[in-house]
N, C-alpha and C positions, 0 to 999 in steps of 0.2 A: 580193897577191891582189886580183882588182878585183872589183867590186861589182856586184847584180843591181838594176836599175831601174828603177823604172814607174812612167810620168809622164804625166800628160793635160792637158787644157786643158778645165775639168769648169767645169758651171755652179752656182750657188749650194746650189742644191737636189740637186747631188750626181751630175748626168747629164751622160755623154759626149757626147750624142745625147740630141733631142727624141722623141715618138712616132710621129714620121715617118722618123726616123733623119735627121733633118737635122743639120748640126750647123753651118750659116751663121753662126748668134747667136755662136760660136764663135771666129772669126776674128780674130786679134790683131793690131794695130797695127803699123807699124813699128817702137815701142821697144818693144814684148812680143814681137814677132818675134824679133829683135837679142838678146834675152836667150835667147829659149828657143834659138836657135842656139847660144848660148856656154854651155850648158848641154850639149847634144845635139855639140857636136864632140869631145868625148873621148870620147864611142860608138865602141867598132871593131866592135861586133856588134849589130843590131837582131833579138828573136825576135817574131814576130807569128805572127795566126792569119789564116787566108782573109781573110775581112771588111775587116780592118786595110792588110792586104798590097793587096788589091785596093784599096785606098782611098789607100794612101801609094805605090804605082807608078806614080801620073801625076805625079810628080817628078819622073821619068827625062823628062818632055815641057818641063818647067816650065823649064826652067837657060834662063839669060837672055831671058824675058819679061817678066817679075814686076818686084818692087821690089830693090832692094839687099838686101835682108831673103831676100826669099822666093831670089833668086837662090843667096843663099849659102848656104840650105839645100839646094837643089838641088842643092849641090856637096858639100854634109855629105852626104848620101842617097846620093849616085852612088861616093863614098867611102868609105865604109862594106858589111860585109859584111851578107847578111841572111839568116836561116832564115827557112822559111816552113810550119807546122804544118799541114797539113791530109788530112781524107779524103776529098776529095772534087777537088781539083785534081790532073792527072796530068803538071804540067809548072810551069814562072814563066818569066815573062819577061823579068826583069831583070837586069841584070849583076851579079855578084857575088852571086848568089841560090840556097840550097840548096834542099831539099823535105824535108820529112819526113812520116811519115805517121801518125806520134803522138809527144804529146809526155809526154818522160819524165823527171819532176823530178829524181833521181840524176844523170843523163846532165847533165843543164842545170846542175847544181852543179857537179858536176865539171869542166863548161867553164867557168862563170865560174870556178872557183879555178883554172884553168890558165891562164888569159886575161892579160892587158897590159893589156888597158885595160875601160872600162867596159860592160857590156852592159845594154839597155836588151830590156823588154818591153812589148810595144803588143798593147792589145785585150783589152778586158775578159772576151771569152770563155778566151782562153789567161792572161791575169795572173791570174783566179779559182785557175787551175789552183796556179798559183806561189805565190799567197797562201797557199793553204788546206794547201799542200805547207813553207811557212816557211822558201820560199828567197827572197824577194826583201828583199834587202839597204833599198831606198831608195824615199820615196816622196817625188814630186816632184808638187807639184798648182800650177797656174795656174787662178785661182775667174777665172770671166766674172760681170762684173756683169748677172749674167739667174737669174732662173726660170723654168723652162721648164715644171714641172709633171710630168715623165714622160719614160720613155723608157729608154735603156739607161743601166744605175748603173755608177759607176767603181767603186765598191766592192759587193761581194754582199751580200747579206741575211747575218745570222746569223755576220760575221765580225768577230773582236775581236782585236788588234793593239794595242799598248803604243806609243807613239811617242813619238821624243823631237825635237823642234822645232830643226831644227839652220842654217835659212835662213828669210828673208823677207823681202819686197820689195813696195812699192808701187808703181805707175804709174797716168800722168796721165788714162790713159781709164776708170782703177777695175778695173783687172786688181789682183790681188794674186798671189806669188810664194810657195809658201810647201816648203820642204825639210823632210823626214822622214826619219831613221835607226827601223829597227825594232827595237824595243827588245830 
């Protein structure tokens, strides 16, 4: 059975995104890169909401500009399958890309227990949905050495989760690694 997971690159104070919705300060190294690739290639499924999708579809432009890092996640992304939760988009544009038009936690358990490999969920507005539903299997967080003071939270207010520490990792620009099973 593989596993549900939801993993961001969140700054010290707990934000995906500043109150700009920036999320620059964000931007990892090439050895933070390198890792969260080799994290992100047993993904066969990515679920995202609008926002996320609209934000991780300029991948499909990315493959061979970038670094060695960013290249070969360009090749994870375009690899991989993706749903895309929304009510308000009446199409996507990228390959390998479904639509839905709600998302509905039974259905999404049911896939990942039927699944091969790993599925991962992006975007705080759809992983809330997953949290507060207690299907998501894993949490993966990469801390940016920033405060940022505000802005969109990786985790919702008012939600309490058991975790058991099952990875971490240091690097040299002050990223830290850190893997979560839920309890």
């Amino acid at each position: 059975m593989a596993r549900l997971i939801y993993s961001g690159i969140v700054s010290l104070d707990g934000y995906l995104t500043d109150e700009r919705r920036n999320f620059d300060w964000a931007a990892p190294d090439e050895e933070v890169h390198a890792h969260v690739n080799d994290r992100q290639r047993p993904i066969g499924t990515y679920l995202f909401g609008r926002r996320m999708y609209e934000t991780m579809k300029s991948w499909d432009d990315l493959a061979g500009t970038g670094s060695p890092a960013m290249d070969d996640f360009a090749g994870i992304w375009g690899n991989s399958d993706k749903v895309v939760y929304s009510t308000t988009l009446d199409r996507v544009s990228t390959a390998r890309t479904s639509l839905e038009s709600r998302f509905d936690p039974d259905a999404v358990r049911e896939f990942v227990a039927e699944s091969e490999s790993p599925v991962s969920i992006g975007g705080a507005g759809l992983a809330v949905l997953a949290l507060r539903a207690g299907i998501v299997d894993d949490i993966e967080l990469y801390l940016a050495p920033v405060i940022v003071g505000g802005g969109t939270r990786f985790f919702p207010d008012g939600l309490k989760l058991d975790l058991e520490l099952v990875a971490e990792e240091r690097f040299a620009s002050g990223f830290t690694y850190l893997g979560y099973r839920v309890a």
